[in-house]
N, C-alpha and C positions, 0 to 999 in steps of 0.2 A: 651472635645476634639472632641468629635462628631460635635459641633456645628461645631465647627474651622476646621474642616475639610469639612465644608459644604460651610464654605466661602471661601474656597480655592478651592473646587473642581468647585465653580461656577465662580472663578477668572479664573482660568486656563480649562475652559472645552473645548477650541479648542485642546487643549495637548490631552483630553483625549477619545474626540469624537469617537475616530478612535478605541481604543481601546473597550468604548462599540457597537460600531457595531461590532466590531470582539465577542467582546463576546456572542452579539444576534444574532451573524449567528450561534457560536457556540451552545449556546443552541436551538437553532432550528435546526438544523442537528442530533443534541444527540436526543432531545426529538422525532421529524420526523423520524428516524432509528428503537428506541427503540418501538416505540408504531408499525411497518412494520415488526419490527425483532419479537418482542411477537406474534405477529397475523400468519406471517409463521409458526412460531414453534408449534402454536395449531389450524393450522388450520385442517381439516378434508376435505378427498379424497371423491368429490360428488359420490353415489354408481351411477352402471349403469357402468360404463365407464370399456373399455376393460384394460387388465392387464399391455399392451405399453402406453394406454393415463393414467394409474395409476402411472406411473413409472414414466414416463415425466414430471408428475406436484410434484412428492415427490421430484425427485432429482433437478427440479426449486427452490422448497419451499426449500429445505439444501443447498444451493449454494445461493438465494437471504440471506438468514440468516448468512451466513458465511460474504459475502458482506459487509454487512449493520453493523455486529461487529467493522469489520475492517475501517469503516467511523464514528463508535463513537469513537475510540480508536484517529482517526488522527483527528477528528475534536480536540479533549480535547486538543490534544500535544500542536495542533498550536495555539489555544487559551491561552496557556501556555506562549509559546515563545514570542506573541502579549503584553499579559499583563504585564509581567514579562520585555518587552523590554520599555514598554510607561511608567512603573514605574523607570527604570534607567534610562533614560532620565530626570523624574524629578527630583530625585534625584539630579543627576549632573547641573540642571539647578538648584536648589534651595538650593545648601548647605550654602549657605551665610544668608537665610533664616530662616535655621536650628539654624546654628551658632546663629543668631541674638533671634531668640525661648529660645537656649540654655543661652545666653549671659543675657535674664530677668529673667530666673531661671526653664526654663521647664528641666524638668529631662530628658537624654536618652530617657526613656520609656514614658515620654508624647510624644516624638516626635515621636518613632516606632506606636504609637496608632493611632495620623494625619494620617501618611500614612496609615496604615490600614482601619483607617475610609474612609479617599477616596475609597481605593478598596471594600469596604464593598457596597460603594456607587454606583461604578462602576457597580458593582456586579448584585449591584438590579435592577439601574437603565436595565444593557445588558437583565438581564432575564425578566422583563418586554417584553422588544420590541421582546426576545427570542421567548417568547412561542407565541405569536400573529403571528410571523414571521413562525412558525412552522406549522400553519395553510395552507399554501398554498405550504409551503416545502414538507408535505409528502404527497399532493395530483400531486406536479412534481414528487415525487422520485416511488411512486405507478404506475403512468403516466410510467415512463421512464422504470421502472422493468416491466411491463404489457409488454412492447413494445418489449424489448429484451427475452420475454420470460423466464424470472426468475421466475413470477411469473403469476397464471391462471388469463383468461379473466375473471371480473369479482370480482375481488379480492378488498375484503374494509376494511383497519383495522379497530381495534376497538378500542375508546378512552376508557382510566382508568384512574382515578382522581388522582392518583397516581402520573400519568406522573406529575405534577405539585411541586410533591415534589422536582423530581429528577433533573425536570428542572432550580428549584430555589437551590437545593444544586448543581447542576453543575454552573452556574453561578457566585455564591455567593461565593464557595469552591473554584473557579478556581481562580475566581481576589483577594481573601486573599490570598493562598498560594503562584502563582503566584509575590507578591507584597513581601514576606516575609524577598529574600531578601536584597532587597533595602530598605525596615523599617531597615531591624539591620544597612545594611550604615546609613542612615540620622541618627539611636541615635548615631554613633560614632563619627558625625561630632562635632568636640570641639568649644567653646566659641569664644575662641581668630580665627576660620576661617574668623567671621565676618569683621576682622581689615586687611584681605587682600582678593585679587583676590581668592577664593576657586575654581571657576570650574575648574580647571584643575587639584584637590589634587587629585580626584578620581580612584584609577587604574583600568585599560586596564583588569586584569586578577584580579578576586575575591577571594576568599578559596573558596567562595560554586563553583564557576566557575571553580575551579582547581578539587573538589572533585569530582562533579557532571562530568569534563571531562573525567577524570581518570576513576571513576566505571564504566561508560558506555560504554569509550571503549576496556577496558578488557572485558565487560561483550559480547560488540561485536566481539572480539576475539572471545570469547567462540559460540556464538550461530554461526560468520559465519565460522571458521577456523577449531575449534575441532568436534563439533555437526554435521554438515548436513551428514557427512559421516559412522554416528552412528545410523541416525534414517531411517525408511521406506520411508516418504517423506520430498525431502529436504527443498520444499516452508514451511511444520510446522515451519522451526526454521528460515530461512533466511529472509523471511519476518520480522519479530518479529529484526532478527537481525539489518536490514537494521536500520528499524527506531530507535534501539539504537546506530547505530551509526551515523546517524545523532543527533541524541540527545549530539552526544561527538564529533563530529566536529563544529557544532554550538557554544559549548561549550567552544570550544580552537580555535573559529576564533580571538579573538585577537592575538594569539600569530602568526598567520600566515596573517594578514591581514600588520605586516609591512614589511615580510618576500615577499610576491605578488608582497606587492607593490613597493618596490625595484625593484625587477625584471622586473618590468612594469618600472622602470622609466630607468633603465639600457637598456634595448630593445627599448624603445621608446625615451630616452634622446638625443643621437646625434641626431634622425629628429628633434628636440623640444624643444634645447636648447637655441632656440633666443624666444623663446614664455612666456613672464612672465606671463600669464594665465596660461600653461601649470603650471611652476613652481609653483605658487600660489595655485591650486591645488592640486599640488604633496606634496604642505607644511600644507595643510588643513588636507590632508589624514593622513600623519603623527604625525600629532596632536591632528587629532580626532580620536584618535583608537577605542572608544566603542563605538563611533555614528559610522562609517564605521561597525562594527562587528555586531551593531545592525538591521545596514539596511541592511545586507546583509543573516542576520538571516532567514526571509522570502523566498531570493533565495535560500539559499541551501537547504530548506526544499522543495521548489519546483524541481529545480532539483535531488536533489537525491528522493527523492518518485516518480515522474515522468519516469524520465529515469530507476530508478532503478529497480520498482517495473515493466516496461512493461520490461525489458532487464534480470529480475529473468524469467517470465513467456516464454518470446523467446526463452532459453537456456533449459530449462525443455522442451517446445517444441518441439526445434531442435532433444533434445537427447532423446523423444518419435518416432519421423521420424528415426532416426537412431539407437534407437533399434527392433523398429518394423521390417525394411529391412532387420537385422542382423538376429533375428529370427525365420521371418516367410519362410519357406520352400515348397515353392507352384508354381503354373503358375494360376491358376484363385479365383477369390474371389464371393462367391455367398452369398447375405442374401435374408432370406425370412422371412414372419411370422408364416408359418406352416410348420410343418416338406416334408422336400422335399427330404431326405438326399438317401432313397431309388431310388428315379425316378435318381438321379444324379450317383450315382453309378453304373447302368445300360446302365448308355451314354457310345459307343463308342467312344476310347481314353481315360476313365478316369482308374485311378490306383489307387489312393487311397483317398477318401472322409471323411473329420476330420468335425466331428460337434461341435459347438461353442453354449450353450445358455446362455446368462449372468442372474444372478438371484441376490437375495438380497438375504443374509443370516448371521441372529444371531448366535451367536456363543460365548463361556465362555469356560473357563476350572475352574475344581476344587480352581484354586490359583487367578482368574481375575473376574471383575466385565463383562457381557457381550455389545457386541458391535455387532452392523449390517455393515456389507462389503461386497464389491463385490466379487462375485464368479462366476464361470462356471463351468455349468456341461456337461464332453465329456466323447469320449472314449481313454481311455487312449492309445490304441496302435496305433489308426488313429492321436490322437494327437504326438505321441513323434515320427513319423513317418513324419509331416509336421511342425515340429518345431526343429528350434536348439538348445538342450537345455544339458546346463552342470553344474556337482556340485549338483546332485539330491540325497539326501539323502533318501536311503530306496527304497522300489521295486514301483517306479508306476504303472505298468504293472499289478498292482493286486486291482487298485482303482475299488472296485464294491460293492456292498449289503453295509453294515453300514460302511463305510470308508470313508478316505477324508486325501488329502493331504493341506499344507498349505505350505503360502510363508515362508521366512527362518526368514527373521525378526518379522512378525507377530506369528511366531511359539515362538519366543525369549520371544515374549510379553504378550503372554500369559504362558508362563512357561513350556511349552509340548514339547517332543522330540517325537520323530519316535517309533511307541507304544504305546501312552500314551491316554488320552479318552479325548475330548471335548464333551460338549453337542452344539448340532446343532439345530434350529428352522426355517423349510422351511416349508411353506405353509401353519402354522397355530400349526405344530404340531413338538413337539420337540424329536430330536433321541439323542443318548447316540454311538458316533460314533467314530472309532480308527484311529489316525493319521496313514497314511500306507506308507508317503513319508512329505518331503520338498523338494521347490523348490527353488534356487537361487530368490534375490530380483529383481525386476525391474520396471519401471516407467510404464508401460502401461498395465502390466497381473496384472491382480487379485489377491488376496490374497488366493482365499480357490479355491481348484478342488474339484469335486463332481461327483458321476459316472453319465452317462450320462441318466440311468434310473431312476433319481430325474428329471429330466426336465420336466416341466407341457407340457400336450400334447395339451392346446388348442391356442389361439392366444400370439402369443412370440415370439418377437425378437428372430433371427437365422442367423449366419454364419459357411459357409462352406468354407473350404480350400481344393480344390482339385488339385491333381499334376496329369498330361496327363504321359501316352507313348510315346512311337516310334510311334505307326500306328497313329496316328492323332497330327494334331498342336492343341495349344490353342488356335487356331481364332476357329478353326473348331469344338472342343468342345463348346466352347462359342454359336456358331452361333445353335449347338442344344439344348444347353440349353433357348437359346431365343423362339424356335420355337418347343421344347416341351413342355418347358413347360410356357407359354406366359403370368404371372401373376396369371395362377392358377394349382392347384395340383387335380388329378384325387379324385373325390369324396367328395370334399371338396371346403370352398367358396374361396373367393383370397387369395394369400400368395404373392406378392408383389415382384415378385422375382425379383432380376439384377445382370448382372452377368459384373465383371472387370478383367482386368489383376490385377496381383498382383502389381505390379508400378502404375499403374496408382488410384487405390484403396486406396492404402497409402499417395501418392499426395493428395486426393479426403479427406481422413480423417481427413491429415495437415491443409488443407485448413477449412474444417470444424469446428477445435478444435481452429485453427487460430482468426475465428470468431468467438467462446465462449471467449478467451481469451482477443481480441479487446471489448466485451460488457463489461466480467469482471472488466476489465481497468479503462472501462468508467462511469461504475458502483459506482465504489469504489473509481475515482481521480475525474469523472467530477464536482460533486458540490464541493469536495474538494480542486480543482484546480483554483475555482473561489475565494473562502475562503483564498485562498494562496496569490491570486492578491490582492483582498482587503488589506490581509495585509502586502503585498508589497507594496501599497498607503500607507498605513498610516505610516509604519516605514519611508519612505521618508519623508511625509508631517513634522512626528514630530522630525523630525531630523532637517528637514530644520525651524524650529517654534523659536528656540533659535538664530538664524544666522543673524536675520535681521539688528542688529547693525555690526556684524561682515561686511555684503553685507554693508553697511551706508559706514565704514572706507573706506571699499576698493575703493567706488567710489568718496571719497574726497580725495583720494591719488589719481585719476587717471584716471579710471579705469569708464571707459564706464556704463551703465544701463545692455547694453546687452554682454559686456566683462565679467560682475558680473554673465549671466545666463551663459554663454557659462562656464566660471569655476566652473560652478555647476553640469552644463550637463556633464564638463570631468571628474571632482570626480564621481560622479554616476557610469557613464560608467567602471572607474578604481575599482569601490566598485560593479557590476555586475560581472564584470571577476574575482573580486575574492572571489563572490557566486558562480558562475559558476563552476568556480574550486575545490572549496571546497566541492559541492555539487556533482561535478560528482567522486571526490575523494569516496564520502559515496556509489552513486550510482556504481563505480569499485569494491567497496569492496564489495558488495553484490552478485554482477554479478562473481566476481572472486571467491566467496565461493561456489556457488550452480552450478558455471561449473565444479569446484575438486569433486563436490560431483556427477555430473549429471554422469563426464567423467568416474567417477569410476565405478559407479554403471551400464553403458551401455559399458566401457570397451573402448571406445576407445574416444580421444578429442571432443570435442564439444564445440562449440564458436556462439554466437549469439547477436552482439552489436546493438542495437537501434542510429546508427548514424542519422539517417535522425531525429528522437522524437527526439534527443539533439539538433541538430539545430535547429529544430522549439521550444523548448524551452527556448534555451538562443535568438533566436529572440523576441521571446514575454517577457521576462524577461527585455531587452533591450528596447524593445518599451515600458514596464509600466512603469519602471522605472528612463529612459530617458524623457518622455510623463511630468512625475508627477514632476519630476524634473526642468522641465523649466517653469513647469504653476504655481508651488511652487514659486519658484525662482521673477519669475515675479510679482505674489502678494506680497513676501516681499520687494522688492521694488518699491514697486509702490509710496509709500511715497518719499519725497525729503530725503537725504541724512543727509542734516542738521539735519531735524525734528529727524529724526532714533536714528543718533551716539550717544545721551546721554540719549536715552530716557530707562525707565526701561523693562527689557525682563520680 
C-alpha cells in the first residue's frame, strides 16, 4: 500500500502541495520557537549589571518564553486544520476511486492505509523542507524579539540534535492524525459507489465533526463563562479558551455555513435576482457545504486569534487604567532609583508620602510547591492612607519584622489564611514569615506586601505617591521637587527622578503597557498570521482544484470565461463573510468572558472592542481570498471548455 500511495500521491501532488508547505512552515516555527524558548529558559543574567538591568532581561527572558509557547501551540492547531482539510478534499474528490479499490477487492483497511501512507508521505516530505526552513525562522524570530526587547542584545540560541526528532514527530504526527479522519471515510466508501456519481454522498457534518464540536465547545463554556472569574488572572484561562473555541466553531461551520448563506441570499436577493451568476453561485454554495466550511476554516482561525487574542489583551488593559484610577489616592507620582522618600517628605505642601519598591519574591507554604511573584515592599500606614482599598482581611497596620500579607487569591492558592506561616526567599535568603493580612484580588497590584524594611537600599526601582495640602497646589510641590531635587539625591549618585500628576502618570503607564501589549501581539500572531494566509491560499486553491469540469459546463451552457471567474469571486466573497462571522463569533466569545471577568474583579464595566483590527482583517481576508480566487479560477480555465467537460479530475 505504501507503494500505491506513492503513485497517488505523485498523481495528485498539486492537491497536496499546499498542504506540505503548511506543514514546513509549521515545523519550522515549532522547531525555531522551541530551540529560542529552551535557550530563554536557561539562559544566565551576565554578572556586573545593576539589580534594574537584572530585572529587565529576567522578566524579557519569562515573557519571550511565555510567547514563543503559545506560537507552538497555534502553529500545531493550524497545521492540523490545513492537513486535516486538504485530506477531506480528497476524499471527497476520490470516493469513486475508493469504491473502484473496494470493487477489485481492497479491504476498508487497505484503503484507510493509502491514505495514511499519503499523509505519512506528506508528513516527511513537509518536515524535510520544515527543519531547513527553520534555519533562517529563528534567526527572524531572535531578530524580531532582540528588537522588541523580549529578549537581551546579543542573545543566540543553542542548537540540540534533539530538535530533529521533534521536528520530524511534529510533522509526521501531525499529517497522520490530522488525516485520520478522512482514512476511516474513504474505508467506508462501499463497492457499489463506483456504479454512480459518489461526490456528493459525503456529509457536510462528520461524528468526529459532531464530537470534536460539542467537547470543545463545552469545554469553551467552561474555560471562558465559569473559570476566568475563579482564577487570579483571567488571560490564564481565556486565551487557552479562545482557541477551543474556535476549535468548536470551525468544527460546526457546516452547520451554519447554509444557515449565512441564506441570509446572504435573503439580504442581497432582491438586488440580484436578475443575476444568474449571482444565482449560480448561491447554488454552488449550497452544494458545496464542506468545500465552503473548509475554505473558510483558515478565516475563522484568522479572525478569531486575531481579533480576539488583541480585544482579550485591550479589555485587561482598559480594566488595569480603570482600576489603577479607582485605587490610587494621590495628586503626584514620583519614581526614583534611590531612596528619596525623606527629601520628599520635607517638601512644602506635601502630607503624606507612600513608598512603593517592587521586588521578586519566592514564596511556599507547608501544602504548595513554591513560586516567584511579584511583590512590594511599603509602609503600611502611608500605603492604606493613599490607596482605596476594601475587603482586607486581618490588621495591615501591623505588616513589619517577619510578616507579609498576600493577595486573596494567591493566599487561596497556596492553602494559608490570616495566621498561618509561608516561607519567603528574598535576596538569597529565606525567612519563615506570618500572613498578618489579605488583600482583595486585582489586575495590576502585586500578590505579596512586605514591610518596607526588606527593600534593598542600593540601586532599585521606586515610586512614591504623595497627597499635598491646603498650603500648596500640586504644580507647586511638583515644581520643588524638580528643583530639589534634579536627578540626584543628597550624598549619593543619580536617582533618576520624575515627578507627574497622578492623571497624567496612569495615561503615561496605559500608553506604555499599550506598547508591550502591541509587541506581544505581534510577537505571538505576526509569523502566525502569515501561516494563516498561506493557508487561506491553499484551502482556496484546493477547493477550486476539483471545479475545473464543473467551470468547463458552465461555460458550454453559456456562461462567459470571465462570467465563470466573477461566480467564483462571488462564492469566495459569500464563503469570507461567513469566516468572518464565525470567526468574530469565537473572537466575542472570548472578549465577552474576560470582560465579566475583568468587570468583576475592578468592580465596575469595562468594554474594549478592536473595531478598526477587524476591519483591517476582514480587508486582508478579502483581498487573499478574493486575489486567489480569480487567479485560481482563471488557470482552471484556461483550457477550452470542450477539452475540460469530460476529461478525468
Amino acid at each position: 500500500m505504501l507503494r500505491m500511495a506513492w503513485s497517488t500521491f505523485l498523481d495528485r501532488w498539486p492537491v497536496f502541495i499546499g498542504a506540505i508547505i503548511t506543514v514546513a512552515v509549521g515545523v519550522a516555527l515549532v522547531q525555531a520557537s522551541l530551540l529560542t524558548l529552551i535557550s530563554a529558559v536557561s539562559s544566565t543574567i551576565p554578572p556586573g549589571l545593576s539589580e534594574i538591568e537584572e530585572t529587565a532581561i529576567r522578566d524579557g527572558l519569562t515573557n519571550a518564553a511565555g510567547l514563543l509557547g503559545m506560537v507552538v501551540g497555534i502553529s500545531v492547531l493550524v497545521a492540523f486544520f490545513i492537513v486535516g482539510s486538504t485530506f477531506s478534499f480528497t476524499v471527497a474528490q476520490r470516493a469513486r476511486d475508493f469504491a473502484l479499490l473496494r470493487l477489485v477487492g481492497a479491504s476498508p483497511r487497505q484503503v484507510g492505509r493509502l491514505l495514511l501512507g499519503e499523509a505519512l508521505l506528506l508528513g516527511s516530505l513537509g518536515t524535510i523542507l520544515g527543519v531547513l526552513l527553520g534555519i533562517p525562522v529563528i534567526r527572524f524570530e531572535v531578530w524580531m524579539l532582540t528588537r522588541m526587547e523580549f529578549l537581551p542584545a546579543g542573545f543566540s540560541p543553542d542548537w540540540h540534535l534533539w530538535i530533529l526528532a521533534v521536528s520530524a514527530g511534529t510533522g509526521t504526527v501531525v499529517a497522520v492524525i490530522a488525516s485520520l479522519g478522512a482514512s476511516h471515510r474513504a474505508s467506508r466508501v462501499r463497492p457499489l459507489e463506483a456504479l454512480r456519481d459518489a461526490g456528493g454522498a459525503d456529509k457536510a457534518m462528520s461524528l468526529s465533526r459532531w464530537v470534536i464540536g460539542l467537547i470543545a465547545l463545552a469545554g469553551a463554556g467552561v474555560l471562558l463563562v465559569v473559570t476566568p472569574t475563579r482564577v487570579g488572572d483571567p488571560l490564564e484561562v481565556v486565551i487557552p479558551g479562545l482557541i477551543v473555541l474556535i476549535i468548536a466553531l470551525s468544527a460546526l461551520t457546516p452547520l451554519v455555513v447554509p444557515l449565512i448563506g441564506g441570509l446572504i441570499g435573503l439580504v442581497l436577493g432582491p438586488l440580484l435576482r436578475q443575476s444568474p451568476i449571482y444565482e449560480l453561485a448561491h447554488a454552488n454554495l449550497r452544494d458545496g457545504v464542506r468545500r465552503s466550511a473548509s475554505t473558510a476554516a483558515p478565516i475563522v482561525i484568522l479572525v478569531g486569534l486575531v481579533v480576539g487574542f488583541s480585544g482579550v489583551v485591550n479589555v485587561v488593559n482598559a480594566g488595569i487604567q480603570e482600576e489603577t484610577i479607582r485605587i490610587l489616592d494621590g495628586d503626584l507620582i514620583v519614581t526614583a532609583t534611590k531612596p528619596v522618600g525623606e527629601h520628599l517628605a520635607a517638601l512644602d505642601g506635601v502630607r503624606t508620602v507612600s513608598e512603593e519598591v517592587p521586588l521578586r519574591v519566592w514564596i511556599e507554604s507547608a501544602d504548595t510547591e513554591g513560586d516567584t511573584v511579584n511583590g512590594i515592599a511599603i509602609n503600611p500606614i502611608a500605603y492604606l492612607q493613599t490607596h482605596r482599598l476594601s475587603g482586607i482581611i486581618g490588621d495591615l497596620t501591623g505588616l513589619q519584622g517577619e510578616t507579609v500579607a498576600l493577595d486573596q487569591f494567591f493566599a487561596s492558592g497556596l492553602h494559608v489564611q490570616v495566621g498561618g506561616m509561608v516561607d519567603v526567599r528574598l535576596d538569597g535568603a529565606t525567612r519563615d514569615m506570618q500572613v498578618i493580612a489579605t488583600f482583595p484580588h486585582t489586575l495590576s497590584r502585586p500578590k505579596v506586601l512586605l514591610p518596607i524594611a526588606l527593600a534593598p537600599a542600593g540601586d532599585h526601582q521606586r515610586r512614591y505617591i504623595i497627597q499635598t495640602d491646603e498650603t500648596e497646589t500640586a504644580a507647586s510641590v511638583a515644581e520643588q521637587i524638580t528643583n530639589t531635587i534634579p536627578g540626584r539625591s543628597a550624598g549619593s549618585g543619580p536617582s533618576n527622578v520624575s515627578v507627574s500628576a497622578l492623571d497624567d502618570w496612569v495615561l503615561r503607564e496605559i500608553d506604555i503597557q499599550g506598547e508591550v501589549n502591541l509587541k506581544i501581539t505581534i510577537a505571538v500572531l505576526g509569523l502566525v498570521t502569515v501561516y494563516i494566509v498561506i493557508a487561506m491560499i491553499n484551502a482556496v486553491v484546493i477547493s477550486a482544484a476539483p471545479r475545473r469540469a464543473d467551470f468547463a459546463i458552465a461555460r458550454l451552457t453559456g456562461l462567459s470565461r470571465w462570467q465563470v471567474v466573477w461566480m467564483a469571486f462571488w462564492e469566495s466573497l459569500t464563503v469570507v463573510t461567513i469566516g468572518v462571522i464565525v470567526g468574530a463569533l469565537a473572537a466575542g466569545g472570548a472578549i465577552a468572558g474576560v470582560t465579566a471577568a475583568v468587570s468583576e474583579i475592578v468592580g465596575t464595566r469595562v468594554m474594549a472592542t478592536p473595531w478598526a483590527l477587524f476591519g483591517a482583517v476582514t480587508v486582508v481576508a478579502v483581498v487573499v481570498v478574493g486575489l486567489t480566487s480569480v487567479l485560481t479560477t482563471l488557470a482552471a480555465t484556461r483550457q477550452p471548455a470542450v477539452e475540460v467537460s469530460g476529461a478525468r479530475e
